[in-house]
C-alpha positions as semicolon CSV with decimal commas, in nm:
position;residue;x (nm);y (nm);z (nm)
1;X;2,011;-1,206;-1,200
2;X;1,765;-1,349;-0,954
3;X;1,390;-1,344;-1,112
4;X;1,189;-1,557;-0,901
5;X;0,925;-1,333;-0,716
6;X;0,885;-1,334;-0,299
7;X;0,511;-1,234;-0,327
8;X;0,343;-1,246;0,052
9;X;0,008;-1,330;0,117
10;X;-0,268;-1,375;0,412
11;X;-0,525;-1,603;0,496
12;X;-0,756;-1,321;0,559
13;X;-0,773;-1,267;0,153
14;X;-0,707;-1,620;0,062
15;X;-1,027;-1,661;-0,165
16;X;-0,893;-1,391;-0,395
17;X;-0,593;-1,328;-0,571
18;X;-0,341;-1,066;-0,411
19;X;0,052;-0,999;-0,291
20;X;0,269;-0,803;-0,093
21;X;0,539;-0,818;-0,338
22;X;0,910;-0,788;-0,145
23;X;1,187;-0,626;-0,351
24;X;1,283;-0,977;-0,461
25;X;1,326;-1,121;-0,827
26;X;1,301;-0,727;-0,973
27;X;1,498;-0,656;-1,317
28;X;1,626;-0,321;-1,165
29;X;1,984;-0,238;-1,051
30;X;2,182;-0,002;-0,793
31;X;1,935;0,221;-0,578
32;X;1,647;0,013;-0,680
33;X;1,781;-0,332;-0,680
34;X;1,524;-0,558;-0,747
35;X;1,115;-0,495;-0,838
36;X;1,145;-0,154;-0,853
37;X;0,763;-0,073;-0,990
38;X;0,760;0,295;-0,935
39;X;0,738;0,461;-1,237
40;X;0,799;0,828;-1,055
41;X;1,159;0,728;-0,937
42;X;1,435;0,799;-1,082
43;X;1,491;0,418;-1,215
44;X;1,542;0,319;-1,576
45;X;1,197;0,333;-1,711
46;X;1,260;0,024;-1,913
47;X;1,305;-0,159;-1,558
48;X;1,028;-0,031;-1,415
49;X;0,834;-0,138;-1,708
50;X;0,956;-0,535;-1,716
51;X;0,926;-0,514;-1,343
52;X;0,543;-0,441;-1,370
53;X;0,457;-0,697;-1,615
54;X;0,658;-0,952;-1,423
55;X;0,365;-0,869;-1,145
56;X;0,087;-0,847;-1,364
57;X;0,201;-1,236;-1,493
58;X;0,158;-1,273;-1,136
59;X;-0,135;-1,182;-1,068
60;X;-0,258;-1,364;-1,352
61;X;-0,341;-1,043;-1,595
62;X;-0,185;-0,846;-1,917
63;X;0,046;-0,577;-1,787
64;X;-0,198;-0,329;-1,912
65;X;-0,451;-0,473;-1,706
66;X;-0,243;-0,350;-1,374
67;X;-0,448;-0,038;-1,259
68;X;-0,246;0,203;-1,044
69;X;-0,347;0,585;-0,954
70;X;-0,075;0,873;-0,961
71;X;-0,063;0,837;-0,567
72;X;-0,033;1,200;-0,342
73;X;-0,136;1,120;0,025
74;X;-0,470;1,203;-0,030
75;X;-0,765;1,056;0,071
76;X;-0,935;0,998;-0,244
77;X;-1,039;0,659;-0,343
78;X;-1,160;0,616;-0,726
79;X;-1,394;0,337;-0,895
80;X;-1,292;0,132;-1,202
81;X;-1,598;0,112;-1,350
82;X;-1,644;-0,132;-1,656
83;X;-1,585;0,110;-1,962
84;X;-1,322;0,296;-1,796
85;X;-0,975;0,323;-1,939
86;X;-0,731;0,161;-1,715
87;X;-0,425;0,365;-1,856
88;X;-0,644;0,695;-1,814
89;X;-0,719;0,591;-1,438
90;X;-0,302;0,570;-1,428
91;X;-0,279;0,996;-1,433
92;X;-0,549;1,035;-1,159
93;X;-0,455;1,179;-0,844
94;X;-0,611;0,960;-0,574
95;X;-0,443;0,700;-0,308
96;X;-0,720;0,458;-0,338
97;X;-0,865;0,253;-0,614
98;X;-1,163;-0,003;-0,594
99;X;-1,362;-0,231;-0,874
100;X;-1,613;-0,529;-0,968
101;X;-1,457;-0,570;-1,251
102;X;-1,281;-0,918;-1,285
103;X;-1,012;-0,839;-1,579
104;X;-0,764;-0,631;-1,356
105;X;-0,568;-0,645;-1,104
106;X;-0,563;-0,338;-0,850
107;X;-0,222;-0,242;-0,690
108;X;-0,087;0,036;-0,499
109;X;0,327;0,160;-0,442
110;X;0,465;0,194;-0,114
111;X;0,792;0,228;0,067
112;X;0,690;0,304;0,445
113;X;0,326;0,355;0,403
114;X;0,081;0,120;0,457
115;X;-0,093;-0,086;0,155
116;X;-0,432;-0,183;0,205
117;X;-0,574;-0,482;-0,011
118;X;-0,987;-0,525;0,020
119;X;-1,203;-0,777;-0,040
120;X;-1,574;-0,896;-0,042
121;X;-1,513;-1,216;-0,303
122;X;-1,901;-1,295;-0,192
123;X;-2,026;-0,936;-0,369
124;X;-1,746;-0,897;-0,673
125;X;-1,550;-0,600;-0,539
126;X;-1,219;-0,548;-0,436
127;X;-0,970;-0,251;-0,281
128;X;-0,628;-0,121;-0,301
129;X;-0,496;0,167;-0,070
130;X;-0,236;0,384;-0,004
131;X;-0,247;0,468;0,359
132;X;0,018;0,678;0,496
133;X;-0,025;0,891;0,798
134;X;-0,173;1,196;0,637
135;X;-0,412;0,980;0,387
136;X;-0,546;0,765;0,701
137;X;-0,559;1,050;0,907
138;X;-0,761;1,232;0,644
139;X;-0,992;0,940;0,560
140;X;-0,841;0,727;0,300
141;X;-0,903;0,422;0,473
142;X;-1,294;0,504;0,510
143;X;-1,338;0,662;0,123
144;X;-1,220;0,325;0,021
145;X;-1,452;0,136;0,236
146;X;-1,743;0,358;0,124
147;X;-1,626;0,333;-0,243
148;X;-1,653;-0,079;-0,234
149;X;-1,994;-0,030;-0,028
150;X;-2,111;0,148;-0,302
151;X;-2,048;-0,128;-0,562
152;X;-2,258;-0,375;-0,325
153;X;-1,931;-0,488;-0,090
154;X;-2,078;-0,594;0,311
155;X;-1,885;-0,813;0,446
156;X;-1,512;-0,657;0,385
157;X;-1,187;-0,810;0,486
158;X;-0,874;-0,626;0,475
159;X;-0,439;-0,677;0,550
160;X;-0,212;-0,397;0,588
161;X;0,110;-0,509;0,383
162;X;0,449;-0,454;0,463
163;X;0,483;-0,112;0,639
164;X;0,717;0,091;0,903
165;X;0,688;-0,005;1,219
166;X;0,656;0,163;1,552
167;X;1,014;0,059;1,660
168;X;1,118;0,241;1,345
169;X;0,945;0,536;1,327
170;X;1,054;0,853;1,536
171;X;0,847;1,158;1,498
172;X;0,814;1,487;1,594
173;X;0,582;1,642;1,936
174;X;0,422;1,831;1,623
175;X;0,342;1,536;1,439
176;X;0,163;1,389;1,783
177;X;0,002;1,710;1,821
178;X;-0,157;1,680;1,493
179;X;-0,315;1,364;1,558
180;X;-0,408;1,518;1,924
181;X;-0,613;1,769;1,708
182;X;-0,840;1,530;1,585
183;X;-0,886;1,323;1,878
184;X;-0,702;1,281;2,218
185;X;-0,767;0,875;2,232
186;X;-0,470;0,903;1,941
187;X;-0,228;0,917;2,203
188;X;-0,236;0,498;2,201
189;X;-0,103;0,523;1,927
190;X;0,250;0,699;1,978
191;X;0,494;0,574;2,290
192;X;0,865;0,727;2,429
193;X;1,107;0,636;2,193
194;X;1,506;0,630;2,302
195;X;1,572;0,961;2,207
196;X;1,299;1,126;2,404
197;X;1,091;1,173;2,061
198;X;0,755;0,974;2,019
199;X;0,744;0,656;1,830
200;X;0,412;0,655;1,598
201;X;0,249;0,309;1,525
202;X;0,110;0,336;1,192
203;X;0,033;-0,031;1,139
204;X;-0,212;-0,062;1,422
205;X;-0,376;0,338;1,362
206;X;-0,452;0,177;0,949
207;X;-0,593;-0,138;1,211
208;X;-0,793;0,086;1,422
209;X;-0,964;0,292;1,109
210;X;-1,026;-0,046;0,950
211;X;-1,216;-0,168;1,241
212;X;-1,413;0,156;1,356
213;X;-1,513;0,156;0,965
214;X;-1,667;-0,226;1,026
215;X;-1,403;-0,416;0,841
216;X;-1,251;-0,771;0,934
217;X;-0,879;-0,651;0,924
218;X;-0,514;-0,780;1,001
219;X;-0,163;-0,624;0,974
220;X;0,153;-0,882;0,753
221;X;0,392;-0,785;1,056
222;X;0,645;-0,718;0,810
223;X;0,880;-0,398;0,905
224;X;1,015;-0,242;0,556
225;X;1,261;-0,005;0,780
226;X;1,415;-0,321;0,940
227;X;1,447;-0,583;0,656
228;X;1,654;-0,429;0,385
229;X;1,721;-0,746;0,156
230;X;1,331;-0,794;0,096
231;X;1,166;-0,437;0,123
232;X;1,261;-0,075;-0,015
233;X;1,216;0,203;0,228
234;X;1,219;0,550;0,211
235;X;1,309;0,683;0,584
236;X;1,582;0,442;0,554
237;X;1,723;0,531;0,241
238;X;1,683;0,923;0,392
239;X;1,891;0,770;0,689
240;X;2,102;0,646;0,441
241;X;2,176;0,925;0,280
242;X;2,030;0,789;-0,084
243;X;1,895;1,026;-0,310
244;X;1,623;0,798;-0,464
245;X;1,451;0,502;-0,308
246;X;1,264;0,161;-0,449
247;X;0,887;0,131;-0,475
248;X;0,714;-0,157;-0,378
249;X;0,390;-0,268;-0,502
250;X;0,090;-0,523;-0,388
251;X;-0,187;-0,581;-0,578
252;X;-0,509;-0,754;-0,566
253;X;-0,780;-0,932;-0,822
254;X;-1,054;-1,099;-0,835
């Protein structure tokens, strides 16, 4: 069984610890071949539990020391503060978490959506978010920002991860319209797609929030849709016809 991790990184956040991890060097099986970390699927629980401390090694912390949120495409963002209890943070509902504390590691599950790791190494604090389309339409992107501004961050940088890409993702006229709603310059954002539908690009709307919001910010370029042997995805697993789908995480520390 292959073990060694494929952890991706960016210069952007290379005075802090952090990773994109792929699906690569994972003790799960089947479905979820590979580093499985989401503790919601349907995955042996024993898996996802090795496969979380084999990224909290990783990252250079105790596997209790890996702070997650109970994610729900929201666009709540939550502070670590120093006394808090990291396993009690685990049940919160939120899609964003952010600290100054420098004995954890912040991470965040995807399999489409965008993850968004944060940094100001000069002021302490760091970010992890879960940005899919309704949690950056609805703010999640800023609440974070706000959230690190609030523990003394100024000069943030941020990378998208691995996320779908606009090649891969076919939507709906009442998807587009949605976005419409809230402002007509959205339309940059979606383009004809081969089967008449509009193609969204999530990667660059996660870019353009990033940037209104004042933050230094760049996007992996990694498609999880189109490279199967390193990411899971979960529009491609629908495609497929799969009744569960992988989780992958990416994590940051100070």
């Amino acid at each position: 069984m292959q073990t060694t991790l494929e952890i991706l990184t960016h210069p952007l956040l290379d005075d802090v610890r952090h990773g994109f991890f792929t699906r690569k060097g994972g003790a799960s099986s089947g479905l979820f071949a590979g580093l499985n970390c989401g503790r919601r699927s349907s995955d042996q629980t024993d898996m996802v539990v090795v496969n979380r401390a084999r990224v909290a090694t990783a990252m250079g912390v105790p596997a209790e020391a890996l702070a997650t949120v109970k994610q729900v495409h929201s666009a709540l963002a939550v502070t670590l503060d120093a006394d808090d209890d990291i396993e009690n943070i685990r049940d919160i509902q939120a899609d964003a978490i952010v600290t100054s504390r420098d004995d954890v590691a912040l991470a965040v599950l995807t399999a489409d959506c965008q993850p968004v790791l944060l940094a100001d190494r000069a002021a302490g604090v760091i970010g992890a978010c879960h940005a899919g389309w309704r949690g950056a339409l609805g703010g999640v992107i800023e609440a974070t920002v706000a959230a690190m501004r609030d523990l003394g961050a100024s000069r943030i940088r941020a990378v998208v991860g691995p996320t779908i890409s606009q090649r891969a993702y076919e939507v709906g006229d009442e998807f587009m319209d949605e976005f419409l709603a809230e402002d007509d310059g959205y339309q940059r954002f979606f383009s004809g797609g081969p089967n008449g539908r509009p193609m969204f690009d999530l990667p660059a709307f996660g870019l353009s929030r990033l940037r209104a919001a004042g933050v230094e910010a760049a996007w992996s370029g990694h498609c999880t849709y189109s490279d199967p042997d390193r990411f899971f995805s979960y529009r491609r697993a629908t495609h497929e016809g799969q009744v569960d789908y992988g989780r992958l995480i990416s994590a940051i520390a100070l």
